[in-house]
C-alpha positions in Angstrom: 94.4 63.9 116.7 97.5 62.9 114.3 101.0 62.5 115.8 103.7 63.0 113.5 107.1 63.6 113.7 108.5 67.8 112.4 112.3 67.5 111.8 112.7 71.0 110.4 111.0 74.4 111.2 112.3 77.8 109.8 111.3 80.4 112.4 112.7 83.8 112.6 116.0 83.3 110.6 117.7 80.3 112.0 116.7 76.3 111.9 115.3 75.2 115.0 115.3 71.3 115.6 112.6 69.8 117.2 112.9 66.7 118.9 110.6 63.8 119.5 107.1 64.3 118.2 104.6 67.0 118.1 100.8 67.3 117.9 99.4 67.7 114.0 96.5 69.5 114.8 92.8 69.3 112.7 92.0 72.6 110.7 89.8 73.6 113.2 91.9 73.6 116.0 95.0 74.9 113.6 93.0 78.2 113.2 92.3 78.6 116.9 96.1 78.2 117.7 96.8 81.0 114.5 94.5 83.4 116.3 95.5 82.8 119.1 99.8 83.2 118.3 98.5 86.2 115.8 97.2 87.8 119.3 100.6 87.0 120.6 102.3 89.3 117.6 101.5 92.3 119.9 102.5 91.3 123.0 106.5 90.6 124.8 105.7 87.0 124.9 108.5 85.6 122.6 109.1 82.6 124.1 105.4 81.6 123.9 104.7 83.0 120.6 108.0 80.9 119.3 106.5 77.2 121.1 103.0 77.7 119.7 103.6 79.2 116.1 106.1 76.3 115.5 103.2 73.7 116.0 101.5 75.8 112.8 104.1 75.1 110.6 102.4 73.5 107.4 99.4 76.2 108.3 98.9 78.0 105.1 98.8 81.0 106.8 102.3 80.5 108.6 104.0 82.8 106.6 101.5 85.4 107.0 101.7 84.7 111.2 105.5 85.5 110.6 104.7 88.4 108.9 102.7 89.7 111.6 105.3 88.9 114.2 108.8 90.1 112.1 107.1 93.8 111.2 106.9 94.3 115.6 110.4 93.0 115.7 112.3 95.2 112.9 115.7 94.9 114.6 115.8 91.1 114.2 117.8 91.6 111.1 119.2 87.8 110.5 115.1 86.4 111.3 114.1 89.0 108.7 116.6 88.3 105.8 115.7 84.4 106.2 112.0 85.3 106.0 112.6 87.5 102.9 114.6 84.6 101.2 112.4 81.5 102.7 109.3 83.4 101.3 110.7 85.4 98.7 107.3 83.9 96.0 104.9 85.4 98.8 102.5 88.1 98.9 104.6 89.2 102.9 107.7 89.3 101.6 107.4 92.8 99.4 104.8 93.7 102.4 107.6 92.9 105.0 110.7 94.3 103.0 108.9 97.6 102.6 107.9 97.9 106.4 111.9 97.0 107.2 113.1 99.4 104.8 111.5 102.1 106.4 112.7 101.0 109.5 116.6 101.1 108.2 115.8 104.6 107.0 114.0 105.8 110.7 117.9 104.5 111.8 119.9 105.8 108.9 121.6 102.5 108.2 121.5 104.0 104.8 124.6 101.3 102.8 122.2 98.1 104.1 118.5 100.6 102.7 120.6 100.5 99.4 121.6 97.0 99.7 118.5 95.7 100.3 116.1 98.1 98.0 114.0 96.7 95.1 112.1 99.3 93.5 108.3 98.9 93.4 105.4 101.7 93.2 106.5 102.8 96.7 107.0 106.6 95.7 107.9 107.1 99.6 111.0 104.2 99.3 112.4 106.1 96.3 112.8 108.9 97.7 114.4 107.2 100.9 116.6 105.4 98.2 117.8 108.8 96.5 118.5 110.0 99.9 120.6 107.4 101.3 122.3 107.7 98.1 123.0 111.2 98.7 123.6 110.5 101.7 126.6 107.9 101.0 127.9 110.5 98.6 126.8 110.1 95.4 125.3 113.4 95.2 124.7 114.4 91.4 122.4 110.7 91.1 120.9 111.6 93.8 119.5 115.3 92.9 118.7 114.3 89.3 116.4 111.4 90.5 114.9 114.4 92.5 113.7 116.7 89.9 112.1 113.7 88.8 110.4 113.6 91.6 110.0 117.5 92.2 108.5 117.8 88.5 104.9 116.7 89.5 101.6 118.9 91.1 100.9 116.4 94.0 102.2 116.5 97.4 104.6 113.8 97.9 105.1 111.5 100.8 106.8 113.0 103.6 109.6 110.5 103.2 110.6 112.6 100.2 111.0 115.8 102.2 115.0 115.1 103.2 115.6 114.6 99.3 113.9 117.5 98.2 114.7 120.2 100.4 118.4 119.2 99.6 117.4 120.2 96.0 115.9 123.3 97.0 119.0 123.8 99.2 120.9 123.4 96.1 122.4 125.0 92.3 119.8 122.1 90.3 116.9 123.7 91.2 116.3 126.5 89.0 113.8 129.0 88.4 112.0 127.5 86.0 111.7 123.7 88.1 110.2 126.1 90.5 107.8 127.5 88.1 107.2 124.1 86.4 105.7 122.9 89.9 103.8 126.2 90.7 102.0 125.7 87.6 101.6 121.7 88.0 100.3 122.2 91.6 97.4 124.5 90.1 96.4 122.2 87.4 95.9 120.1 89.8 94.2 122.5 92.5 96.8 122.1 95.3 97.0 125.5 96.3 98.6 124.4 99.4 101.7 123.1 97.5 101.3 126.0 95.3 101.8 128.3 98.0 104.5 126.8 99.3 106.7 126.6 95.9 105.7 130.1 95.6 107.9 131.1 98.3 111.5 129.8 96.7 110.9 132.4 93.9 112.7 135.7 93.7 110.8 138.3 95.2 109.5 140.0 91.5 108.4 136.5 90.5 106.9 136.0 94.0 104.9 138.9 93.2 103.9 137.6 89.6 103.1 134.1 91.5 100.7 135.4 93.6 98.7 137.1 90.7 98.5 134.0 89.9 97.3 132.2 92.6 94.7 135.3 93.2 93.1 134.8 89.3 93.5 130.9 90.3 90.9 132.0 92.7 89.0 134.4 90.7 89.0 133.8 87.1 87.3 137.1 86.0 90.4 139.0 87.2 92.0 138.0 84.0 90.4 141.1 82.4 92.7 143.3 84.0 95.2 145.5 81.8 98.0 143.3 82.9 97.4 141.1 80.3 97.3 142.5 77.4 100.9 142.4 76.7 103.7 140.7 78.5 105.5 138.0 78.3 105.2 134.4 78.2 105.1 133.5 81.7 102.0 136.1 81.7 100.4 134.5 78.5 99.9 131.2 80.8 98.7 133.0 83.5 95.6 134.4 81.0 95.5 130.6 79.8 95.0 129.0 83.5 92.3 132.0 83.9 90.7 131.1 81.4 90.4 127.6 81.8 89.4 128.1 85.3 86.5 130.6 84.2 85.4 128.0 81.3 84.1 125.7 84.7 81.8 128.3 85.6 81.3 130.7 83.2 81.5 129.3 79.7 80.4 131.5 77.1 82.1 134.6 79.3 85.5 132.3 79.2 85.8 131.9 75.4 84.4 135.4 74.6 87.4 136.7 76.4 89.8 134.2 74.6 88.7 134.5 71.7 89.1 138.8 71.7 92.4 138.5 73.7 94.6 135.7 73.2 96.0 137.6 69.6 97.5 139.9 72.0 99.2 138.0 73.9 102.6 135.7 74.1 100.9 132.4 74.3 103.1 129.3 73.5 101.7 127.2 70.9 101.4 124.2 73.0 99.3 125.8 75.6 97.0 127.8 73.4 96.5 124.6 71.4 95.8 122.8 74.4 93.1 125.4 75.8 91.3 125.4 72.4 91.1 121.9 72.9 89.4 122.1 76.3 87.0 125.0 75.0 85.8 123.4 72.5 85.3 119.8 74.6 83.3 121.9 76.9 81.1 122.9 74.4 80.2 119.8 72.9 79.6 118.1 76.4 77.4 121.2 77.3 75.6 120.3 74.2 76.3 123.7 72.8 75.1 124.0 69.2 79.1 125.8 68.1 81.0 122.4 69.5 81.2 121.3 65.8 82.1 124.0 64.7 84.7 124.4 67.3 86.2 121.0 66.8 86.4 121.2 63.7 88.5 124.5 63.8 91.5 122.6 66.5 94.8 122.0 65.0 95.8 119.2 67.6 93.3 116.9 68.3 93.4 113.4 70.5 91.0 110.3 70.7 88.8 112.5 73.0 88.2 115.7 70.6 87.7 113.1 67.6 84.9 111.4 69.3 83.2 114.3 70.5 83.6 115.5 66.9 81.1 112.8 66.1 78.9 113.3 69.3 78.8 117.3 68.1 77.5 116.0 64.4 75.0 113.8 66.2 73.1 116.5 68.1 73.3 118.8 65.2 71.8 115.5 64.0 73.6 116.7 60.6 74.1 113.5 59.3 76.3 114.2 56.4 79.0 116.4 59.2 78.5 112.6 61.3 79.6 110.8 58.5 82.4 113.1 58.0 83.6 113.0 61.8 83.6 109.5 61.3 85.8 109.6 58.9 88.3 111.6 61.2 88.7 108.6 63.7 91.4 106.2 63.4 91.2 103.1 61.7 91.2 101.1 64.8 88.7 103.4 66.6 86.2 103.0 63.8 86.2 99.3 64.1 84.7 99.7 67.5 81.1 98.6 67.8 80.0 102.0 69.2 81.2 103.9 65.8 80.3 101.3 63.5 76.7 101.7 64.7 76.6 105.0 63.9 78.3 104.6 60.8 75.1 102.7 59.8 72.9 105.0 61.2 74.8 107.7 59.1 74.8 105.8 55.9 71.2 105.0 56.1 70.4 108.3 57.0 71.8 109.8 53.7 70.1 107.2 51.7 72.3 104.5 51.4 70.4 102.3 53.1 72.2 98.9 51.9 75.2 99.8 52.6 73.8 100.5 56.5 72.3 97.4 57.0 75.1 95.6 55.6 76.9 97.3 58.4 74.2 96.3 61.0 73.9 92.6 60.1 77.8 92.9 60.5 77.4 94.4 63.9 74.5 92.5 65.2 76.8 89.7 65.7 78.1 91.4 68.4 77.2 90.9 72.1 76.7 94.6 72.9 74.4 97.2 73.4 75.0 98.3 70.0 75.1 94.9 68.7 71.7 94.3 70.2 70.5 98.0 68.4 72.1 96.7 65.4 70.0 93.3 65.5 67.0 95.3 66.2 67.2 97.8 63.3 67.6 94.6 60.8 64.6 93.0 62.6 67.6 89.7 63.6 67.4 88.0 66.9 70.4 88.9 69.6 73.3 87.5 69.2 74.3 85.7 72.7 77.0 83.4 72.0 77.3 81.4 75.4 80.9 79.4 75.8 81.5 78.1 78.9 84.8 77.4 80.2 86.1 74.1 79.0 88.3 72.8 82.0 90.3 69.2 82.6 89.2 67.2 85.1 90.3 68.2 88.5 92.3 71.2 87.7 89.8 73.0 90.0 91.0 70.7 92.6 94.3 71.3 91.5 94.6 75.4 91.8 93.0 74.9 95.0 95.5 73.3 96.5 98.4 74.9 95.3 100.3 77.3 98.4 98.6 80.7 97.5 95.2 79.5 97.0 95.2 77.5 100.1 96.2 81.0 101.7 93.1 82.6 100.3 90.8 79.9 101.4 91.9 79.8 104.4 91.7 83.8 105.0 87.8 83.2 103.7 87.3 80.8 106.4 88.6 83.6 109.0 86.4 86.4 107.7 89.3 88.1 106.3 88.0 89.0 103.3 89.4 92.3 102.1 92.9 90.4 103.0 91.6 87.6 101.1 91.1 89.4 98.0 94.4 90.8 98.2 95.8 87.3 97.8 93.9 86.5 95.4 95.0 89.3 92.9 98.5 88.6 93.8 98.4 84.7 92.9 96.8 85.8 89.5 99.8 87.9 88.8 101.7 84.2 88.9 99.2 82.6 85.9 99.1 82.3 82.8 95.5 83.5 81.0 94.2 79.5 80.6 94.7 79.4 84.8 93.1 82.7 85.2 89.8 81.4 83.1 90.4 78.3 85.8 91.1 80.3 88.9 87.8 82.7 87.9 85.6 79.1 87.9 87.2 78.5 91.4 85.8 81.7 92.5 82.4 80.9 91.2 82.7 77.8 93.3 83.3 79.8 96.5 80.2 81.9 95.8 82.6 85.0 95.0 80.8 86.6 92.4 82.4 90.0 91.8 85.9 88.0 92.1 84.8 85.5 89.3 83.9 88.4 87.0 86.7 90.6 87.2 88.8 87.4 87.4 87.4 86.1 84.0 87.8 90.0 82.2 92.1 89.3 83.3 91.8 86.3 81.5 90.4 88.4 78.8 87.3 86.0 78.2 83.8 87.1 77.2 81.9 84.4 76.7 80.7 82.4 79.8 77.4 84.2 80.6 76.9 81.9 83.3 79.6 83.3 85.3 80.1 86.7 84.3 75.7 87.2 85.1 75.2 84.5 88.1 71.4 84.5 88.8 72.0 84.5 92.6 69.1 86.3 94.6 66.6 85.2 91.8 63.8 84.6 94.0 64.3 88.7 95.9 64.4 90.0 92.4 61.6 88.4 90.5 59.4 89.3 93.7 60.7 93.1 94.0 60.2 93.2 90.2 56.8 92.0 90.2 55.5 94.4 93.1 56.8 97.0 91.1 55.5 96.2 87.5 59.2 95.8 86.7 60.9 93.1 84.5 63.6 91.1 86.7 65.9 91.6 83.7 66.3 95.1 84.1 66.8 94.9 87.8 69.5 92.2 87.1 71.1 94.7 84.6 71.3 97.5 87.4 72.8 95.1 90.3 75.2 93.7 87.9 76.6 97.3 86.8 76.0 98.3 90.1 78.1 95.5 92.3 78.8 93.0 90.0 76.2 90.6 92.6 78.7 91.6 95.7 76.1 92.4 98.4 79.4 93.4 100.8 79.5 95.8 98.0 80.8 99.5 99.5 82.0 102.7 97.1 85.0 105.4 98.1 81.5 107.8 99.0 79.6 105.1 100.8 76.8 103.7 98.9 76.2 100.0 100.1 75.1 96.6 99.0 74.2 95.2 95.8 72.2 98.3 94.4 74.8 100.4 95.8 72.2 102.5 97.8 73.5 105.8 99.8 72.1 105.4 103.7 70.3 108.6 103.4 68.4 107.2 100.3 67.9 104.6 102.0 66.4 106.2 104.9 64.2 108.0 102.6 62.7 104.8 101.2 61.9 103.4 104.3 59.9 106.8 105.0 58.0 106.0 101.5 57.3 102.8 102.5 56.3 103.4 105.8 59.3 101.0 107.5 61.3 101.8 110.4 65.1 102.3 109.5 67.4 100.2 110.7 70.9 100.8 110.3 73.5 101.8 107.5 74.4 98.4 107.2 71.3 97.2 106.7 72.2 98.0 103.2 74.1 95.1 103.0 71.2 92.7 103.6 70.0 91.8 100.1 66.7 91.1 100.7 66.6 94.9 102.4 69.0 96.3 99.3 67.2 94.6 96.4 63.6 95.9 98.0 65.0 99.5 98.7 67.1 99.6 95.0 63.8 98.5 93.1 61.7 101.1 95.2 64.1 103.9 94.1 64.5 102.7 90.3 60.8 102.8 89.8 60.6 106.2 91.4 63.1 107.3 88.8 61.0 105.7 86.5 57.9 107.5 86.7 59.6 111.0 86.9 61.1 110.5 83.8 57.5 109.2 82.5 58.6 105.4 81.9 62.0 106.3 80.0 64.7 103.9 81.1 67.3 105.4 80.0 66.6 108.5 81.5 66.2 106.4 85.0 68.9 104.6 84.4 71.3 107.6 83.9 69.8 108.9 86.9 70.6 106.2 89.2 73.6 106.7 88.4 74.5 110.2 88.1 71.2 111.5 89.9 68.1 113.0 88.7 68.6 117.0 88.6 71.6 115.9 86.3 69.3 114.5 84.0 67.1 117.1 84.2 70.2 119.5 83.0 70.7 116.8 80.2 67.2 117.0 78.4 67.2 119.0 75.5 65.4 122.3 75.5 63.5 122.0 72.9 62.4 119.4 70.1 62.5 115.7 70.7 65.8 113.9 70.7 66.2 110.3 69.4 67.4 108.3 72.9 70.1 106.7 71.1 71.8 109.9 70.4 70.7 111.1 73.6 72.7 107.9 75.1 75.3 108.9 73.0 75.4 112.5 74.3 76.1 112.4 77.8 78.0 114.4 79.3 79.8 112.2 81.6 81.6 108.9 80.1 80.8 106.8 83.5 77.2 107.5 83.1 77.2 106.6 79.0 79.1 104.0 79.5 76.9 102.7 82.5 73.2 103.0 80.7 74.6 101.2 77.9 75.7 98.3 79.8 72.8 98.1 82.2 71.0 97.5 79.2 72.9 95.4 77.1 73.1 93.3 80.6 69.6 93.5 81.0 69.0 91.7 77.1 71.4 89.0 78.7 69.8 88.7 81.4 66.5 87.8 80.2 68.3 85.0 78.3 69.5 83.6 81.8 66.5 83.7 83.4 64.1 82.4 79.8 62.4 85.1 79.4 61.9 87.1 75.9 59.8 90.2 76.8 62.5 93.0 76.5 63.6 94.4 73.3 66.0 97.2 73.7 64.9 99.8 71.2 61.1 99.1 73.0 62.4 101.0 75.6 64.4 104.2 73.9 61.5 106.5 72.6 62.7 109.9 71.7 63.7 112.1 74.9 61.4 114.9 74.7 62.3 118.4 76.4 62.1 119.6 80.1 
């Protein structure tokens, strides 16, 4: 053990001299002592807290110990204004500011919240900042900051209660804020807030109000008399109805629109608006009038346009896909996805040329419709592979500057969701060249998903070797085999599926690098006669990549070898698919593809297999050619 001598130490707001010499401890023993003074955060043990915290000084994680310690002692005012100005280019001092904020307010020492307030995301501090405002006097600020804040269909933080009761306590809120709400809070299916807005209406608009909230609940009410005159307020009424019944009841929905809204006083915006929704609903219901429909709105967005096209492409009307083409923007046209059906179009109605001019311009993309593209023109795939090009130490370098230290050192104590917070907050401090560095310095620590998402900040494409790591390569090439599967394909799905994070864990629980849900899993072990451990034996990946192949090759043979069709339903599940499948005649599987309903589940078949075509790249193999593996979808 070191001795050296530690002149100055900044604890808790004031400099405390040390004299003599203190022990510089190893790592080892410097992460012992910082669990053991973090335990010491919790506890009336100043004194010792103080003597051993000040040994960890030029810790990494010394600012984060203070943290800790300064968010239990709130009332140490002086400690934490030092802290906030010592540490004012850490990832604790917006975490600590926030936490003492709150505290000022819980005290009403409103003229030092307002002092010290920075604004930030915190919808909960803003509306403690309007309120001590208000509460210092300046009253008009104050309420026109809060309907802002009253003008939305969420409930808001508690915090913002004082605020906005003084506005419904006041002259600024007017009828039609309180109408504005109602109707936000039903859009967004909050019938709770909707109830209670409700109640600071006049007793005749009360009444109206809880028509409304009754045909919120039952759509098919909206064919009362009531509606078939009125006024405005009633015209949105019919409109929410409406678009309430279209989620259940389609046809019924704009049979009823269409015979009654000519009758009614409908603002343009919102009957524009509605049409809009009809006629989306159509085309992702694959409803044979969606073309028709879209082609009839008079406001359309990015959304309606490409559904426009989609609409053509079921029709499979190629000269109305040509046309919807023609209807996106310039720059939406120069995406790969469009200009691979603009080749398919041309081709289609005749001019073939000019379509495989198009494709040979495409098939130097790295996509899945660049790979389609190469394919159709009989061209090899294009997979441009660039590593990053880095100095010589500069890894070195970002690893030991202060923030990264502080996330290697949070890896070392198993903190890893804390670690990853770090992480993205010291990205926020580079410039994109140190991103593309700091997403090879995750690849070093073995932190896959990190490097990935890393390298996409850094808006860099082309190091396949670190956006499609090949760890696990032994569990998948022996899963793959016992299944009659190629590993490419079962890369594809655990790159989509985790990005290679076996810790891996989704907002409704599915687990581990296939991202399988514990009661599929429990069902797999029952096919293949295994005892079930635990949910968490999910995250194992030799268990994960086992169960995940299992399950994708069940898919597979339901949906007689189509892996697209097993794909999607991996994804969104397999009676969904079944919904999907045209009713009659065979469908082409790239329109199918195309045709989704569901944007997360286009977008993730296309990238499992364009993944897949790199894949077999990194592992040198050539079996796989992606339009091999679309044959026509044939009906249920």
């Amino acid at each position: 053990m070191n001795i050296k001598c530690v002149s100055v130490s900044l604890l808790f707001g004031s400099l405390i001299f040390f004299s003599g010499t203190v022990f510089s401890n190893t790592v080892d023993q410097q992460r012992q002592d910082f669990l053991l003074a973090e335990k010491m955060t919790n506890q009336d043990n100043e004194g010792d807290f103080v003597t051993l915290s000040s040994t960890l000084a030029d810790y990494p994680l010394y600012p984060y110990l203070q943290y800790q310690w300064l968010k239990n002692n709130l009332s140490k005012t002086d400690n934490i204004l030092a802290f906030l100005s010592t540490y004012k280019e850490s990832r604790y001092a917006d975490l600590l500011r926030s936490t003492w904020l709150n505290y000022l307010a819980d005290n009403e020492r409103w003229l030092e919240f307002i002092h010290y307030y920075q604004a930030n995301d915190s919808t909960a501090l803003e509306c403690q900042f309007y309120w001590a405002t208000y509460k210092v006097g300046d009253q008009q600020l104050a309420l026109n900051a809060a309907k802002r804040l009253w003008a939305v269909g969420d409930t808001q933080p508690k915090e913002c209660d004082p605020l906005l009761s003084a506005l419904a306590l006041s002259p600024a809120l007017t009828p039609d804020l309180i109408w504005q709400r109602f109707e936000l809070a039903l859009k967004k299916d909050n019938k709770s807030l909707a109830s209670y807005v409700q109640h600071l209406l006049n007793k005749p608009d009360q009444d109206l109000a809880e028509i409304w909230l009754q045909i919120h609940n039952k759509p098919t009410l909206i064919q009362d008399s009531l509606f078939l005159g009125g006024n405005e307020r009633q015209g949105h009424i019919f409109a929410h109805g409406i678009d309430r019944m279209a989620k259940s009841d389609l046809d019924l929905a704009i049979t009823i629109w269409d015979s009654r809204k000519h009758n009614l006083v409908i603002d343009s915006q919102t009957a524009r608006q509605l049409e809009l929704r009809l006629a989306l609903a159509l085309a992702r219901a694959r409803d044979n009038r969606a073309y028709d429909r879209l082609n009839q709105l008079v406001t359309v967005d990015a959304e309606a346009r490409e559904w426009k096209v989609r609409a053509a492409l079921l029709e499979q009307n190629w000269q109305h896909v040509g046309l919807a083409l023609t209807g996106l923007s310039f720059e939406e046209q120069q995406a790969p996805q469009w200009q691979y059906w603009q080749a398919r179009s041309l081709i289609e109605t005749g001019n073939v040329l000019q379509g495989q001019s198009v494709y040979n311009q495409l098939s130097q993309d790295r996509s899945f419709y660049g790979f389609m593209a190469a394919d159709a023109i009989n061209k090899p795939y294009f997979l441009a592979d660039k590593p990053v090009v880095m100095a010589e130490n500069v890894l070195e370098k970002l690893a030991q500057t202060t923030d990264f230290k502080v996330v290697h050192e949070l890896i070392a104590l198993d903190r890893d969701l804390e670690a990853k917070r770090q992480w993205w907050f010291a990205l926020k401090k580079l410039s994109k060249e140190q991103i593309m560095i700091a997403a090879k310095l995750a690849e070093q620590w073995q932190w896959d998903q990190v490097a990935i998402i890393t390298l996409v900040k850094a808006d860099y494409w082309d190091d396949l070797a670190l956006r499609f790591p090949l760890r696990y390569l032994s569990q998948v090439q022996s899963n793959a085999d016992k299944q009659d599967l190629d590993p490419a394909i079962i890369f594809g799905l655990i790159r989509q599926e985790s990005m290679v994070d076996k810790d891996a864990k989704s907002a409704v629980g599915a687990r581990g690098l296939m991202q399988i849900m514990p009661a599929t899993g429990q069902q797999i072990a029952r096919n293949l006669n295994e005892p079930w451990q635990t949910e968490n034996s999910l995250f194992v990946p030799d268990v994960n990549i086992k169960y995940g192949t299992f399950y994708y090759k069940q898919l597979l043979n339901r949906f007689d070898g189509h892996f697209a069709l097993a794909m999607a339903a991996y994804n969104a599940g397999p009676n969904r698919v079944v919904k999907w499948l045209p009713v009659e005649g065979s469908v082409p599987a790239d329109i199918w593809i195309e045709t989704i309903p569901y944007k997360e589940t286009r977008k993730y078949v296309t990238s499992v297999l364009s993944y897949a075509i790199i894949y077999q790249q990194r592992i040198q193999r050539n079996a796989l050619k992606i339009t091999k593996m679309l044959f026509d979808v044939r009906p249920h």
